[in-house]
N, C-alpha and C positions, 0 to 999 in steps of 0.2 A: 448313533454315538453322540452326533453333537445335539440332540435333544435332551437325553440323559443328561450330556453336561448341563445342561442349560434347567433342570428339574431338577438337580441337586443342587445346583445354584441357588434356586429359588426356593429350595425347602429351608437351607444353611439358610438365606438370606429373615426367611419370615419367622422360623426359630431365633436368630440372633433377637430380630427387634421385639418379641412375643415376650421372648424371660426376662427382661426386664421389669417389663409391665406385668407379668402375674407374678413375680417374687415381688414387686409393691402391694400389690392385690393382697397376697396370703398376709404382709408383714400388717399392712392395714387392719387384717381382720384378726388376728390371730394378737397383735400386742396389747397390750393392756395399757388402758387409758386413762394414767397415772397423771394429777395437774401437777404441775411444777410447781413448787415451794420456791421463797426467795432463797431458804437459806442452799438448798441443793444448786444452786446456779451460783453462788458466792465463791468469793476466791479462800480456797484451803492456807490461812497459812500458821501450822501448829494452835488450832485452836482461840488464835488471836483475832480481833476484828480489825480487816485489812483497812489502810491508811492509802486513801487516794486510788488510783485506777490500776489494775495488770496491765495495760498495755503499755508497751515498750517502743517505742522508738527507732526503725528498721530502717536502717541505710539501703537503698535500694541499688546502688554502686554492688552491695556482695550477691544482689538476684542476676545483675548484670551479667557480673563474672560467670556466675554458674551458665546462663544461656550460652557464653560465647566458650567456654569451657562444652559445654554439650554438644554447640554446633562443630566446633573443631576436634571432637571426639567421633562423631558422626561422619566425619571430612576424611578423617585418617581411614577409617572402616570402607567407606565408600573405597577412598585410591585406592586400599589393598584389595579389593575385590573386583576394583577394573585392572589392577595389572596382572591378577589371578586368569580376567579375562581377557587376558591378550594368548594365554595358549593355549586359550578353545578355540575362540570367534578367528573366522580367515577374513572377515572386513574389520579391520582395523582401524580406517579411514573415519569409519562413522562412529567409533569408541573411540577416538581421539577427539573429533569434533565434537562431541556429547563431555563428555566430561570436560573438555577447555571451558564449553558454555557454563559447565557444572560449577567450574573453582573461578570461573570471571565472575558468577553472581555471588559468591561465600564470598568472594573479596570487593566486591559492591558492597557487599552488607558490614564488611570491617572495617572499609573507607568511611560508610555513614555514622556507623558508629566514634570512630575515631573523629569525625566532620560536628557530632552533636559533642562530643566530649565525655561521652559515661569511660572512654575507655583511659581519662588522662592519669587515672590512680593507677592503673595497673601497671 
């Protein structure tokens, strides 16, 4: 039984990293090796020749937001799934110590952030 596991594991495992590498392979041989033109790489705009550069200027304060937006969305999902597991698990003791450890490092990580300042906009 625990060999099986262990040969399925490792089939999944070298399948995972194999298609990678031969969907490059095929895409390699199989596309067509067209140069690039200046003008196909040029910024579209109604036919006009663009003035100065596309790039814009990216407040990294709104990537911020979205990480700590993600992590405290990930936060919520986690509690509601350990208090889902409090009426399976009969050690309790050790899902209450696990998760304190869990929301004292999310709030390690909000103090640092609030300590560097990305968070004084929000």
């Amino acid at each position: 039984m625990y060999d099986e596991q262990i040969t399925h594991f490792g089939l999944f495992l070298i399948a995972g990293l194999a298609s990678p590498i031969a969907i490059k392979i095929i895409q390699l041989i199989l596309s067509p090796s067209i140069p690039r033109l200046k003008a196909s790489t040029a910024t579209y705009e109604c036919g006009e020749k663009p003035i100065g550069t596309a790039q814009v200027r990216f407040n990294i304060q709104f990537f911020t937001f979205a990480v700590v937006f993600v992590v405290f969305d990930i936060l919520t999902i986690l509690f509601l799934l350990w208090a889902y597991s409090f009426r399976i698990v009969t050690n309790q003791v050790t899902i209450m110590i696990v998760m304190g450890l869990f929301a004292a490092l999310v709030l390690f990580g909000v103090f640092f952030w609030m300590k560097k300042g990305t968070m004084s906009w929000v």
